[in-house]
C-alpha positions, -999 to 999 in steps of 0.1 A, spaced: -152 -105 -77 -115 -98 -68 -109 -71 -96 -143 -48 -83 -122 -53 -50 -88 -42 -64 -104 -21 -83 -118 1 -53 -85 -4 -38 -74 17 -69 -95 40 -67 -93 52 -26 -59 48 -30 -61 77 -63 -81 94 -34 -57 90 -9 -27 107 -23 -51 138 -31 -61 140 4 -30 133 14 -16 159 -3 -37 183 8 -36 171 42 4 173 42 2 209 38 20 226 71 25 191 88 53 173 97 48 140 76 50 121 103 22 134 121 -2 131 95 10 90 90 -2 91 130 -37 109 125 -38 88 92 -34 56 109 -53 62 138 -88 64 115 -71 33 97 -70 15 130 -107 30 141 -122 19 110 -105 -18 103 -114 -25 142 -149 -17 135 -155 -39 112 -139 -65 128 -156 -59 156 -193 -57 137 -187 -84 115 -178 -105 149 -140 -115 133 -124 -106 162 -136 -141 178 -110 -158 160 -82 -140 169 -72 -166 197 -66 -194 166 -39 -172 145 -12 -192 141 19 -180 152 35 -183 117 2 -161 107 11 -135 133 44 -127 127 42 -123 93 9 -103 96 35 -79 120 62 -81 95 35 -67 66 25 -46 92 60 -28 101 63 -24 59 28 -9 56 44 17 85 73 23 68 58 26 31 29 52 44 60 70 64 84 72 29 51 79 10 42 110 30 72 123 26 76 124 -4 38 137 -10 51 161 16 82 172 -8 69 161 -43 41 166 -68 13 138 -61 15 131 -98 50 127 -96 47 105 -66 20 82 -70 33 71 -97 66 58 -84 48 51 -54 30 23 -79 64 10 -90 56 -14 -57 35 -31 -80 65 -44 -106 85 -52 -70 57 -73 -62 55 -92 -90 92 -102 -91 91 -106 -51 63 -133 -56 84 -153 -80 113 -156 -59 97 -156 -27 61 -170 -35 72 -197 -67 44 -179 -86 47 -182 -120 58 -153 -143 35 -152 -175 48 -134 -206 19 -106 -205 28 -102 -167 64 -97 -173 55 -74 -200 33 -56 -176 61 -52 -149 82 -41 -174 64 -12 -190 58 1 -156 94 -3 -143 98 21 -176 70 41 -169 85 47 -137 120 55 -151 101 84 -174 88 103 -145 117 102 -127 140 112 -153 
């Protein structure tokens, strides 16, 4: 069941850089991360809060914590960087780079995570490392 997960992932994500776009128009960027991250905030909460999760926030480790901040502080910055540049850019030009996280991620989880590295997966990162270098350039 993971992929129909990462697969609608995908897919609000496509929607989010067209709305985003749109929404960018005649804003400071920075604003629209705020307004942006308010209905975030509103809509993650309420599930939490309807699906009774918020029960076990007293046994989060600390360990879990921090790092759920640090992920947290990069999600900030990364929406920040990618408004920005939606703000500047051409959303087909940007979300496209913006997906170059995904090479950065597999090469982060081997050094940081010991995952292993699988040809087809290096493969992968590569052609969209080089994907990446053709809509730049």
């Amino acid at each position: 069941m993971w992929w129909i997960y990462a697969l609608l992932s995908a897919f609000f994500a496509s929607l989010t850089a067209i709305f985003a776009k749109i929404g960018v128009t005649g804003v400071s960027s920075n604003l629209a991360t705020a307004i942006r991250t308010i209905i975030i905030l509103l809509i993650a909460w309420g599930i939490v809060f309807f699906r009774g999760e918020y029960r076990s926030m007293g046994s989060l480790s600390k360990h879990s914590l921090l790092f759920l901040i640090f992920s947290g502080a990069a999600t900030g910055l990364s929406w920040i960087f990618y408004f920005k540049a939606l703000q500047i850019g051409k959303v087909s030009q940007v979300a496209p780079v913006d997906k170059l996280s995904v090479a950065l991620t597999i090469v982060l989880s081997v050094v940081f995570l010991g995952e292993a590295l699988n040809w087809k997966t290096a493969i992968g990162a590569l052609l969209i490392i080089g994907g990446t270098l053709v809509i730049i350039l």
